[in-house]
C-alpha positions in Angstrom: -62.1 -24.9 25.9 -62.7 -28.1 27.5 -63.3 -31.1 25.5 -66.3 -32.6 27.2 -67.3 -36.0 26.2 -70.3 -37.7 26.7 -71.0 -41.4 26.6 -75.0 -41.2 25.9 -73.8 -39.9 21.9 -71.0 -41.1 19.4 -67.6 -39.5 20.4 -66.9 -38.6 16.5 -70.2 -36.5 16.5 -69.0 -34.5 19.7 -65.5 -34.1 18.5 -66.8 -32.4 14.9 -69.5 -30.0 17.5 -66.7 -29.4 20.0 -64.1 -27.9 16.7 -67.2 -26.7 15.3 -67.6 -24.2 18.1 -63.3 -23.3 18.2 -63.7 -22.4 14.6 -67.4 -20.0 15.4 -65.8 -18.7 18.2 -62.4 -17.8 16.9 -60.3 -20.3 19.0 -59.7 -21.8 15.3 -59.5 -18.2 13.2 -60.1 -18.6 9.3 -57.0 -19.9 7.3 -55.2 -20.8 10.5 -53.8 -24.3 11.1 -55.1 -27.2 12.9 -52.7 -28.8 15.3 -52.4 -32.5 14.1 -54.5 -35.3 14.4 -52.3 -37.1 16.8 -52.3 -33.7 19.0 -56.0 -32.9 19.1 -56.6 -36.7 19.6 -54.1 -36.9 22.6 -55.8 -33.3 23.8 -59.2 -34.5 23.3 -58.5 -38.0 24.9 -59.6 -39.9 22.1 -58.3 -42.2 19.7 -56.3 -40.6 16.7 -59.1 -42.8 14.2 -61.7 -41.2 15.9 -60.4 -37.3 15.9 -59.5 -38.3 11.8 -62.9 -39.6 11.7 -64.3 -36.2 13.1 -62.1 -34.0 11.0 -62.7 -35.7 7.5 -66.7 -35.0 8.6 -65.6 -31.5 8.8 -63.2 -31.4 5.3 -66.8 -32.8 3.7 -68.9 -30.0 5.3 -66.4 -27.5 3.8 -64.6 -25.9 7.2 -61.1 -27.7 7.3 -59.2 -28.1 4.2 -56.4 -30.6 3.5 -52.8 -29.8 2.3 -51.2 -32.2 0.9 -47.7 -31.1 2.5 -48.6 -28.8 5.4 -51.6 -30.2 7.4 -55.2 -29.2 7.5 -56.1 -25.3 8.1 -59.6 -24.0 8.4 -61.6 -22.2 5.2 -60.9 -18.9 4.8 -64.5 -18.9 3.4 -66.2 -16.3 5.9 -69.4 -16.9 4.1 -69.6 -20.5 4.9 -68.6 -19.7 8.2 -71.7 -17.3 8.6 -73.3 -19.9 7.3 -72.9 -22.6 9.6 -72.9 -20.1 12.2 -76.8 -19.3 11.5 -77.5 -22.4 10.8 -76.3 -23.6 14.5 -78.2 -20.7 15.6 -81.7 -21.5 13.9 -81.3 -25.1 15.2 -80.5 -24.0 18.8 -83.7 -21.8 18.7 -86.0 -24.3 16.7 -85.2 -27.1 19.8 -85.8 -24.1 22.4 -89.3 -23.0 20.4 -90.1 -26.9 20.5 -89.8 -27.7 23.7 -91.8 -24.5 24.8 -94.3 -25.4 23.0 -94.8 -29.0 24.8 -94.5 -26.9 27.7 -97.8 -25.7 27.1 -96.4 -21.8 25.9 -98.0 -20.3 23.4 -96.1 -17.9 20.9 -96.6 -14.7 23.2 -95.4 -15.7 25.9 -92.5 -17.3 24.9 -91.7 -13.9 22.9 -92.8 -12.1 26.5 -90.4 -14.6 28.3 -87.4 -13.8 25.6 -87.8 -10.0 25.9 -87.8 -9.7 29.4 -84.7 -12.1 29.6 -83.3 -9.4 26.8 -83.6 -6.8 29.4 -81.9 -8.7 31.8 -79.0 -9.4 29.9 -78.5 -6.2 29.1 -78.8 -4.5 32.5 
């Protein structure tokens, strides 16, 4: 997965969306170990503060825990992860729902639109 960084937001803020989506898509499994800051720095292209920056963001949300002796891992907390999961989702659809709206959509048709797209997906 790609680490694409954009200069229109702070870098920190993409790097914590960007492990984010490892850990909700399984890239990052629960209870398995992060490589270190100095390697997802050096993959990401960014500066070792700013990765450390991104990852104690995500120790304070509760996804990536700190060992003393062996690193950082990600929870083992499925619930959280479900969670956070959800919670991406809801925002994702609230933004979508939003913009349809000042598109001039009303309610129907954007569940009309949604359904038929459904359809599609499944074949």
């Amino acid at each position: 997965m790609p680490w694409e960084l954009k200069p229109d937001r702070p870098i920190y803020a993409q790097l914590v969306e960007h492990i984010v989506q490892m850990i909700l898509s399984g890239v990052y499994p629960p209870g398995s170990k992060l490589p270190s800051v100095r390697d997802l720095a050096k993959e990401a292209s960014v500066n070792p503060n700013t990765m450390q920056r991104a990852l104690a963001m995500l120790e304070e949300d509760g996804l990536i825990i700190t060992h003393r002796t062996s690193g950082r891992s990600i929870t083992e907390d499925s619930e959280m992860i479900r969670k956070t999961r959800t919670r991406i989702a809801r925002d994702q659809v609230s933004e979508f729902l939003e913009k349809m709206q000042k598109l001039g959509f009303e309610k129907e048709e954007i569940l009309s639109i949604i359904t038929e797209m459904i359809k599609e997906v499944r074949g």
